[in-house]
N, C-alpha and C positions, 0 to 999 in steps of 0.2 A: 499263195504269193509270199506272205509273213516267213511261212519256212523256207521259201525257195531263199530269200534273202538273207537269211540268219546263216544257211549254210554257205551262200554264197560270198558275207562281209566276213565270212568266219568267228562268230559271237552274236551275241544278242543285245550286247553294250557297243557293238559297231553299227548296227541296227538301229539303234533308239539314235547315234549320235549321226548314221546317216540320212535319216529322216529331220531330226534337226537343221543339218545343213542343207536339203533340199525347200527346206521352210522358207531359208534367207534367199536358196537362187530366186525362187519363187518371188518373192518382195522384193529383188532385182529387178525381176521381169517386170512386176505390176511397176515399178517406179521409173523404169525407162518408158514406160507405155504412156502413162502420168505425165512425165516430162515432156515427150516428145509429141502427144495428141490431147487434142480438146475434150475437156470431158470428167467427170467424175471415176478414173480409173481406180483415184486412191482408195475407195469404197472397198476396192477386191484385195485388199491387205487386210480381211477379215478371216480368209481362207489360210493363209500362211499363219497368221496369229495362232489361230485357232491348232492345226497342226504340231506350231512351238509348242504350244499350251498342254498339249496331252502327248506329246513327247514328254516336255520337261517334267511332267508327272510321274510318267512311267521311268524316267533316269531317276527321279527324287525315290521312286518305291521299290527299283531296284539294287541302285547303286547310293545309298545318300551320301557316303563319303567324297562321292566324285560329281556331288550334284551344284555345290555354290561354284567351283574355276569356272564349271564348264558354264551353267548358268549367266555368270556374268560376262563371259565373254561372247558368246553369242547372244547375247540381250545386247550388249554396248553395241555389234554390229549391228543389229536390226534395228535400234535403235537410229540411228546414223543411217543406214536406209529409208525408214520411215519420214527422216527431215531432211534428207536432202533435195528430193525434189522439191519440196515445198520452198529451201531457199531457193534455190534455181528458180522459180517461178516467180520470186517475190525481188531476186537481185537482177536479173537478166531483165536486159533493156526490151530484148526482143527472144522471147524464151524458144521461137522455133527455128530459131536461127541456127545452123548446124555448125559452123564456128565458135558462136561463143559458147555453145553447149558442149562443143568438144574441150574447149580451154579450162571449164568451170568441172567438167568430167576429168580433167587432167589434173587438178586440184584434189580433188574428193576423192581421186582414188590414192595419191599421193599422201592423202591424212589417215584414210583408211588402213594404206601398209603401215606408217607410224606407230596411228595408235595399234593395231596386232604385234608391230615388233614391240611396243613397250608392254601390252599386256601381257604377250608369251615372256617377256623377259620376268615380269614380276610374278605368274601362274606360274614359269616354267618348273617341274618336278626336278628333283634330284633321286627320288627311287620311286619304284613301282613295284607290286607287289605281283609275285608269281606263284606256281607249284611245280616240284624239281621232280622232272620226269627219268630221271637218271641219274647218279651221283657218284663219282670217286674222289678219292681223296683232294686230287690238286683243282677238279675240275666240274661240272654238273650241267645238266641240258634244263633249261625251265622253260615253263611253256605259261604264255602271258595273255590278259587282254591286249585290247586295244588301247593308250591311253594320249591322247593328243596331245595334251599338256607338257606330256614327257617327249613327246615323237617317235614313239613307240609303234609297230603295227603287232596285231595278234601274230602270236606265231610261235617260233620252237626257238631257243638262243644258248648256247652254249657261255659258260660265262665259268667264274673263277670261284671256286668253292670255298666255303668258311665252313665246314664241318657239318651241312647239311645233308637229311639223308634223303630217300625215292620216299614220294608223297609229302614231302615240308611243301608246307606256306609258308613262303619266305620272304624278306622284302630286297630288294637288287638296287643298288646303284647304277644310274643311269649317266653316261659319258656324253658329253658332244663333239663331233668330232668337227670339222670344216668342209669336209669335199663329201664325207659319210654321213653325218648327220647325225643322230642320237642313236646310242645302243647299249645294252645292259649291260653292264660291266663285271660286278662283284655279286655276290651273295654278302650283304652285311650283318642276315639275324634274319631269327623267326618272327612270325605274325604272332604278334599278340593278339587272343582275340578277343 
């Protein structure tokens, strides 16, 4: 299954980080469950923990340069998943009420985009690092991870060459665009390693 999924995220750092993400739906799920039924649900946010837990290991032993953005940004949501039902239960006059659960739900998701646009703005990368699978003079193909930070997907990007040749580790400038979104730009210099 491990393999079906590595080839299928195309990497093994999309892998570790889409297992991460499925940690948090997962502590969505138990916290609507939480919210909305009687009961010790929040008990089953030991599952998802645990999950994050040996994810974040495995990104800390593969990748440690890319291990604290990602780290704390998906800690700060889980985090924030973790308490919100808890205030909902403790602010809500009548917490099975599917009105005010809706309005306090419309709140929380409203703080949650927030705080992502402030964190992506303050994580956001300026380059990422690639290897140039082709190269001519004005021009070169690198082929990249995955890196979220950046908005990046794995994959193959033709971009503006600085004098790199076939096989550099190179680091690439990353653009934002508006309607396009993030993409590699330049070739600025090799990887020091």
């Amino acid at each position: 299954m491990r393999r079906y999924l590595v080839e299928a995220l195309g990497s093994e750092k999309s892998y570790i980080l889409f297992k991460i993400q499925m940690a948090v739906i997962l502590s969505v799920v138990v916290s609507i469950l939480y919210t909305l039924l009687k009961g010790d649900w929040q008990v089953l946010q030991i599952v998802p923990l645990l999950i994050l837990a040996l994810s974040y290991a495995e990104l800390y032993r593969r990748y440690p340069k890319d291990f604290w953005p990602y780290f704390l940004l998906f800690s700060t949501i889980f985090v924030l998943v973790l308490l919100v039902p808890l205030v909902l239960r403790s602010v809500s006059i009548a917490p099975g009420n599917p009105t005010e659960l809706i309005r306090y739900a419309a709140y929380i998701i409203f703080a949650i985009l927030i705080l992502l646009v402030l964190l992506r703005g303050m994580l956001f990368k300026r380059e990422i690092r690639a290897k140039v699978t082709l190269a001519d003079k004005d021009t070169a193909v690198i082929e990249t991870d995955v890196d979220l930070l950046a908005g990046i997907r794995a994959g193959r990007y033709v971009v503006k060459n600085n004098g790199a040749k076939k096989g550099d580790h190179v680091r690439v400038s990353v653009r934002k665009a508006v309607f396009r979104g993030a993409y590699p730009y330049k070739i600025i210099g090799k990887v020091i390693a």
